[in-house]
C-alpha positions in Angstrom: 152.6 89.2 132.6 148.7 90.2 133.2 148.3 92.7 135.7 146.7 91.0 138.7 144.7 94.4 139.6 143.7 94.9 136.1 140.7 92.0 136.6 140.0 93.7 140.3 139.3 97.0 138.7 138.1 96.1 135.3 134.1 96.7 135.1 133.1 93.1 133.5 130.7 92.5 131.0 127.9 90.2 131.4 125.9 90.2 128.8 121.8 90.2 129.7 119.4 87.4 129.3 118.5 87.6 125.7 114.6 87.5 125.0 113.5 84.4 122.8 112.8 86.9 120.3 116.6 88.2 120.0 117.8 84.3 120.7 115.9 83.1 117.6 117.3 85.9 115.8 120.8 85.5 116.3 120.3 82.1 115.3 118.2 83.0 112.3 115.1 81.1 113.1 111.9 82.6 112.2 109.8 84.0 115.1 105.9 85.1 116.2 104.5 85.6 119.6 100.8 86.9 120.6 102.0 90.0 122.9 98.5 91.9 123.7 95.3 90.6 123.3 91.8 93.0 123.7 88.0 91.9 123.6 85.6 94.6 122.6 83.5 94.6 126.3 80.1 96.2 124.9 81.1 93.0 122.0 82.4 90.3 123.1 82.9 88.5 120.1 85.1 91.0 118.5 88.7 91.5 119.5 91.8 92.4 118.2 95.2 90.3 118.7 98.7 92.2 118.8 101.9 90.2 117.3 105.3 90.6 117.2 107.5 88.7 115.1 110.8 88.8 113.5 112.4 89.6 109.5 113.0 85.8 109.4 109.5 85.1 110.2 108.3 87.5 107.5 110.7 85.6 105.8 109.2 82.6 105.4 106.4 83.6 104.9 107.1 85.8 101.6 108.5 82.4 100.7 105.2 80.8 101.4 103.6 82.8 99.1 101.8 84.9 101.5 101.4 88.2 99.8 101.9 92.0 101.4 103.9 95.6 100.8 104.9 95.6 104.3 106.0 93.2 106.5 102.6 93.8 108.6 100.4 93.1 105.5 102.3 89.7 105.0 102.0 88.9 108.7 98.2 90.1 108.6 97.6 88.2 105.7 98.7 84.9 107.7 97.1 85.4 110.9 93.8 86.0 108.7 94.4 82.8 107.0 95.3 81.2 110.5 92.1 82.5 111.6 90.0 81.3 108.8 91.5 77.8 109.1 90.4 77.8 112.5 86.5 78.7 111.8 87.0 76.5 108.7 88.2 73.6 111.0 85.2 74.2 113.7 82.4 74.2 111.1 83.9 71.1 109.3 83.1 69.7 112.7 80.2 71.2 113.6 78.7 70.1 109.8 79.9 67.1 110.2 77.8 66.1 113.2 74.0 65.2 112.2 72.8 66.9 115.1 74.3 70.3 114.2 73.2 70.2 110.1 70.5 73.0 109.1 69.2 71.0 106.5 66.4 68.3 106.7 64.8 66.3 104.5 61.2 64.4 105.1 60.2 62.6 102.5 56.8 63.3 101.9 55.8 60.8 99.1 57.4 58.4 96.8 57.9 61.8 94.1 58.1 64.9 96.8 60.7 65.7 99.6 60.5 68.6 102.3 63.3 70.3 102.7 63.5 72.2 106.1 
């Protein structure tokens, strides 16, 4: 028979929200998040970006083929390539506009070309 004071007096244990981090975790599910970000203020365009992440993230990408001692060299070596996609992608673009292109050509006669 249970002891009807036993659940009275019994402390109870809820467990705490788990943070998506420990939730993806548990589950196995590779994980990153952008936790701090800082911009130089004297230079603007340079910055530093602060990750966390978790083993299954490093993971995959060890898997990947994304090379590193550490798990922060792995992870560093993928946000650089993230990075370099990006400013790959945006010159692509910018290139690919006519209005944007550095080079010009004039043709000057039928055996000469200027090329600006």
């Amino acid at each position: 028979m249970d002891n009807p004071f036993k659940k009275l007096f019994s402390k109870s244990k809820k467990s705490e929200p788990k943070t998506p981090k420990e939730e993806a975790t548990k589950k196995g599910q590779p994980w990153v998040n952008v936790i701090g970000f800082d911009i130089d203020k004297s230079n603007p365009s340079q910055g530093a970006f602060e990750l966390d992440w978790n083993i299954h993230f490093v993971n995959q990408l060890r898997k990947e083929g994304f090379p590193g001692k550490s798990d922060e060299d792995v992870v560093d070596n993928w946000f650089q390539s993230v990075c370099k996609n990006v400013a790959l992608e945006t010159w692509e673009n910018y290139q690919s506009d006519p209005e944007n292109r550095f080079v010009e050509k004039t043709k000057i006669d039928k055996n000469r070309t200027e090329v600006k």
